[in-house]
C-alpha positions in Angstrom: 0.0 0.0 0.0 1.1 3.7 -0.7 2.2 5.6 2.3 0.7 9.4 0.8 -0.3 11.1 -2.0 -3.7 8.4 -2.3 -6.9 7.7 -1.7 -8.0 4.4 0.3 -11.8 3.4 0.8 -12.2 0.9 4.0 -15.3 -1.0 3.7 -17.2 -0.8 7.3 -19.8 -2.9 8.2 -20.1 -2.0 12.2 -18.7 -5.4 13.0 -15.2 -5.6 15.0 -13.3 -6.7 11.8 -13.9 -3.7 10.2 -14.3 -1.3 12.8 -10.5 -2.7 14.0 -9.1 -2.5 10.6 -10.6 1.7 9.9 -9.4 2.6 13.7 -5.8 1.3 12.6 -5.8 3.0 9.8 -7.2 6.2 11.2 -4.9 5.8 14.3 -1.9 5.5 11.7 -3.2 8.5 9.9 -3.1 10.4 13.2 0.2 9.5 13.6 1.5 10.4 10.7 2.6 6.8 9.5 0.4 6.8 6.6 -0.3 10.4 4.7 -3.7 9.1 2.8 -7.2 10.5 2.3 -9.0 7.7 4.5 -12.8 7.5 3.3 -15.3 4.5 5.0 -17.8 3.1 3.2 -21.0 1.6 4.4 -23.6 -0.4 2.6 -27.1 -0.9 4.0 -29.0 -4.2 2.4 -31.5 -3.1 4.4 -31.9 -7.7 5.4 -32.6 -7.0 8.6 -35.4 -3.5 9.3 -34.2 -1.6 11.7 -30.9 -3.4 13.0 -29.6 -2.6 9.4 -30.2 1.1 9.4 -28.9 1.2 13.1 -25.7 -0.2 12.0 -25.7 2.8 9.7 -26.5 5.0 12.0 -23.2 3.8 14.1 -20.5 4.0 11.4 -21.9 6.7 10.9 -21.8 8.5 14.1 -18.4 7.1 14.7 -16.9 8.5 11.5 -18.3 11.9 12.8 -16.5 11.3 16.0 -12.9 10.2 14.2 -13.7 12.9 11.6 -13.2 10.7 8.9 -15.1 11.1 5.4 -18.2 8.6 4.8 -19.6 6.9 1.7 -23.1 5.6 2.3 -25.0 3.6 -0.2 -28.3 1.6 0.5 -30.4 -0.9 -1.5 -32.7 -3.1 -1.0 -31.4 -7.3 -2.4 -33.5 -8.8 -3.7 -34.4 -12.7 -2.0 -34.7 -14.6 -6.2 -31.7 -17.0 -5.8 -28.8 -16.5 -3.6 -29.3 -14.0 -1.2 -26.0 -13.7 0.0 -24.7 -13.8 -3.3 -27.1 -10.8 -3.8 -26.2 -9.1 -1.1 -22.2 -9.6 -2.1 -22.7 -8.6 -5.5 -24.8 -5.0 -4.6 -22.0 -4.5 -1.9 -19.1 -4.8 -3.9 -20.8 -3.1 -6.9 -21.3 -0.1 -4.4 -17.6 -0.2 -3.1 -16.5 -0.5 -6.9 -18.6 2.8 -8.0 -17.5 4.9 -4.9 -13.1 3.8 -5.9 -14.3 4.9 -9.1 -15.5 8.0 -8.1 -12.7 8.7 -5.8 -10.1 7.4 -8.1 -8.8 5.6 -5.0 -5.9 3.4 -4.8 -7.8 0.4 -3.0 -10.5 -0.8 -1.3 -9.5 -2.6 1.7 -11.6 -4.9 3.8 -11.5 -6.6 7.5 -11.4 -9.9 6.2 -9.7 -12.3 8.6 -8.2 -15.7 8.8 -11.6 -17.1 10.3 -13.1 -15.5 7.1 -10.4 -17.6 4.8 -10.7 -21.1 6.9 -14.3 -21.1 6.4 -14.3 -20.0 2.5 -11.9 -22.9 2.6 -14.3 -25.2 3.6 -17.1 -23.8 1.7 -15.4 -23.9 -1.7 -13.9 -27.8 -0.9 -17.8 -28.7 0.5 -19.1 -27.5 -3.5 -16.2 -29.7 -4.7 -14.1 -26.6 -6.3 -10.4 -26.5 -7.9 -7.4 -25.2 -6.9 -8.4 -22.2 -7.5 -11.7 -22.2 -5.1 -9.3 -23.8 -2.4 -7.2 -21.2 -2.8 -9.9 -19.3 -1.3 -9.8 -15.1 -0.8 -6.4 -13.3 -1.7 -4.7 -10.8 -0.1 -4.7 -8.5 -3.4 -6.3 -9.0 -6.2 -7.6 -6.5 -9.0 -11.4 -5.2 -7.9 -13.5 -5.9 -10.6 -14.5 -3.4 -13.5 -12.2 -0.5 -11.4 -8.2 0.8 -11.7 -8.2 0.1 -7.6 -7.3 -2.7 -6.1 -9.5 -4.7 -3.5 -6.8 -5.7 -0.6 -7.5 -7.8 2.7 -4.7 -6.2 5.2 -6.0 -8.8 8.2 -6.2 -11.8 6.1 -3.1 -13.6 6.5 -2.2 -13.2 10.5 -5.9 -11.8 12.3 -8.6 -13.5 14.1 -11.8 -12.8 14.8 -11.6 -13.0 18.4 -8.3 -10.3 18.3 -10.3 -7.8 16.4 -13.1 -8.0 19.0 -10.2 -7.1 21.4 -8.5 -4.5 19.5 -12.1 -2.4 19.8 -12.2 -3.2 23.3 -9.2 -2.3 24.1 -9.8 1.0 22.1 -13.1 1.7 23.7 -15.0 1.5 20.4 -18.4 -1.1 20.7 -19.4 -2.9 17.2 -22.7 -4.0 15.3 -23.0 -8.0 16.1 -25.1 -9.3 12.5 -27.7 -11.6 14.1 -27.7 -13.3 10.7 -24.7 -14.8 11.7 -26.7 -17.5 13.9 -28.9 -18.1 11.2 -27.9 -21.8 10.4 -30.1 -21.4 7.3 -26.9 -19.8 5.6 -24.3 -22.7 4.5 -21.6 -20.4 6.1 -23.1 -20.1 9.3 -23.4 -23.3 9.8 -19.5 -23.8 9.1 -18.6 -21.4 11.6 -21.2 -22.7 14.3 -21.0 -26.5 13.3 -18.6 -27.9 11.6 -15.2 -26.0 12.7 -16.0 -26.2 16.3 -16.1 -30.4 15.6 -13.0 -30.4 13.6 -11.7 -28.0 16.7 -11.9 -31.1 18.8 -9.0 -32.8 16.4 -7.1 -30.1 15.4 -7.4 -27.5 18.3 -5.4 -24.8 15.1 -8.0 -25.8 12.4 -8.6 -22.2 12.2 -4.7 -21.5 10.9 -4.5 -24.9 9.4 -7.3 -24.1 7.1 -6.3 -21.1 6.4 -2.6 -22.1 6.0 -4.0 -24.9 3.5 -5.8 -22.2 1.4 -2.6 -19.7 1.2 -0.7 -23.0 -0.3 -3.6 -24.1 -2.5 -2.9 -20.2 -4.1 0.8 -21.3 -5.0 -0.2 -25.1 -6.8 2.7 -25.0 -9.4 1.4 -24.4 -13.3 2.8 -25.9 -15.7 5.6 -23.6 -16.2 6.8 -23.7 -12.9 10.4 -25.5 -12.4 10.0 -29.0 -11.9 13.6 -30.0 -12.4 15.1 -31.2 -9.4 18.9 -29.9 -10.0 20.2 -26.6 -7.8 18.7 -23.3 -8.4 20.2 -20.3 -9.5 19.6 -17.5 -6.9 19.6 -14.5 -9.3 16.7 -16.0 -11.2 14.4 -16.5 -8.4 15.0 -13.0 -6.5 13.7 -11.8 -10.5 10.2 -13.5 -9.7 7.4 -12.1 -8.6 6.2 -13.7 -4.6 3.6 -15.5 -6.6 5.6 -17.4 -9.4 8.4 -17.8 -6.4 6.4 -19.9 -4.1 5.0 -21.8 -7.4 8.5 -22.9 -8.5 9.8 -23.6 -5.1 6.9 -25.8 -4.9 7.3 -27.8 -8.1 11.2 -28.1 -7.1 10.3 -29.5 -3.7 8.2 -31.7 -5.7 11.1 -32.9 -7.9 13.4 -33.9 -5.1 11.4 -35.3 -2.4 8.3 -36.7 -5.2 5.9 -35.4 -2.7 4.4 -32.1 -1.3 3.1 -33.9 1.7 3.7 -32.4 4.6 4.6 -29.2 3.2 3.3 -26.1 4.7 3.3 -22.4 4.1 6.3 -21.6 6.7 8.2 -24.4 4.9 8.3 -22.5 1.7 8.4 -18.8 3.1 11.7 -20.1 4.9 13.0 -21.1 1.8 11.4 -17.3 0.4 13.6 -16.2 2.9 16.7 -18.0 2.3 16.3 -16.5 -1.2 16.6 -12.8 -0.2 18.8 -13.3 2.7 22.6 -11.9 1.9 24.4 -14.5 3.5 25.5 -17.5 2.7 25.6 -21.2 3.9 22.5 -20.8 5.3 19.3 -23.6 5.8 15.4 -23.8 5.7 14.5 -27.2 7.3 11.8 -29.5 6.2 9.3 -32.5 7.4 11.6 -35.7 7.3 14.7 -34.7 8.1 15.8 -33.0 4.4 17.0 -29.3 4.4 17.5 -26.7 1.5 21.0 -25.3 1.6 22.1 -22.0 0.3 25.9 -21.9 -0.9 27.6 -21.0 -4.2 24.5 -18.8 -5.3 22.0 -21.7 -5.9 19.3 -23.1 -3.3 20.3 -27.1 -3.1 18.2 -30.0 -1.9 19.6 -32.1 0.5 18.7 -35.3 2.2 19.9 -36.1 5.6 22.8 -38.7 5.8 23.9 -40.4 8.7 27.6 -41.8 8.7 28.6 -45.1 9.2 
């Protein structure tokens, strides 16, 4: 993200993700970390009467209290189909005309790692691809705009931490009371289902989420799948994205298995990469190692001497 000279729309709902992830944003604005025009946005789908225009009437009271510009759009979804694919598609439509107007850099949401673990499961539950599993990115284009659409609290916040952070800043939040309605597939993974596959993994939460982050770097076919040493000067050319696919498909090569590979398996080797020093290691499941000497990455398999 810029640090001035640009516009930045954060999408608020009233709930603690979002609330959390404008009151950083306006607290780093205050402190002169970040020299942006900050403008919220709120959309009112007008699902639930009066609780929906009373979670306007918060953001909007609070953004009068942080002095902080508001965006406010309002429609009624309609209930033919999908409603919360409705209700996602008038929402983002809304956030897509007001970067527009704006000309703003991004739109930024409060989407969290709880958010990612359970579009995880939802995508693998309709049977999707790699690319469903690879659930939400952190940055992507937003459609039909310049801006991008970017997800700051995706990859390291929880739920339950951005229910703190307003806590400890002394800022209440909207609760959705659609979020107990187990007539929506997604509540019912969030209410059901992760709290049984809690009792076997008590981490299913960053597993998930871990799982989908990998799922985002499955190797194409162009990625490097032979297994020889790697030159570092090509790989610190590549883009994060293309990295993480042909470290992938050269793990594959030399161990003929991506089991038990995990994200901090491959952002060691990431780091390994971009480090200046040499003779350095990134460990991996079953005793093999990835060595960095001589300006190549090399794959090596524990021996034990005789």
């Amino acid at each position: 993200m810029p640090f001035e000279g640009k516009s930045i729309v954060a999408a608020v709902s009233g709930g603690a993700d979002s609330v959390s992830l404008l009151l950083a944003l306006h607290d780093l604005v205050n402190r002169k970390k970040l020299a942006i025009r900050l403008v919220a946005a709120h959309f009112n789908h007008k699902l639930r009467s009066l609780e929906s225009d009373v979670d306007e009437e918060f953001v909007r009271v609070l953004c009068s209290r942080l002095k902080i510009e508001l965006a406010l759009g309002t429609e009624y979804i309609s209930s033919e189909g999908n409603l919360e694919q409705n209700a996602r598609d008038a929402r983002y439509s809304f956030l897509s005309n007001t970067a527009e107007n704006l000309g703003a850099f991004a739109v930024v949401t409060g989407h969290t790692v709880n958010d990612q673990a359970e579009t995880f499961l939802l995508n693998l539950i309709r049977g999707s691809g790699p690319d469903g599993l690879g659930g939400m990115r952190p940055v992507r284009q937003l459609d039909g705009t310049h801006a991008l659409l970017v997800r700051p609290l995706l990859s390291w916040a929880k739920r339950k931490e951005t229910e703190g952070f307003c806590r400890e800043m002394e800022v209440e939040y909207r609760y959705d009371t659609m979020n107990e309605d187990t007539a929506f597939k997604r509540v019912r993974i969030r209410k059901i289902l992760l709290p049984l596959l809690e009792d076997m993994n008590p981490n299913i939460i960053e597993t998930l989420a871990s799982t989908a982050a990998l799922m985002q770097h499955v190797p194409s076919q162009d990625a490097i799948v032979d297994a020889g040493p790697l030159a570092l000067s090509e790989l610190r050319e590549m883009p994060q994205s293309q990295l993480f696919e042909n470290i992938r498909g050269w793990l594959r090569a030399n161990r003929g298995t991506t089991r038990s590979l995990q994200l901090k398996h491959i952002q060691a080797i990431e780091r390994l990469v971009h480090s200046g020093k040499s003779g350095r290691t990134a460990e991996l499941p079953g005793g093999a190692c990835v060595v960095k000497t001589g300006g190549k990455l090399r794959y090596e398999e524990n021996r034990v001497d005789n």
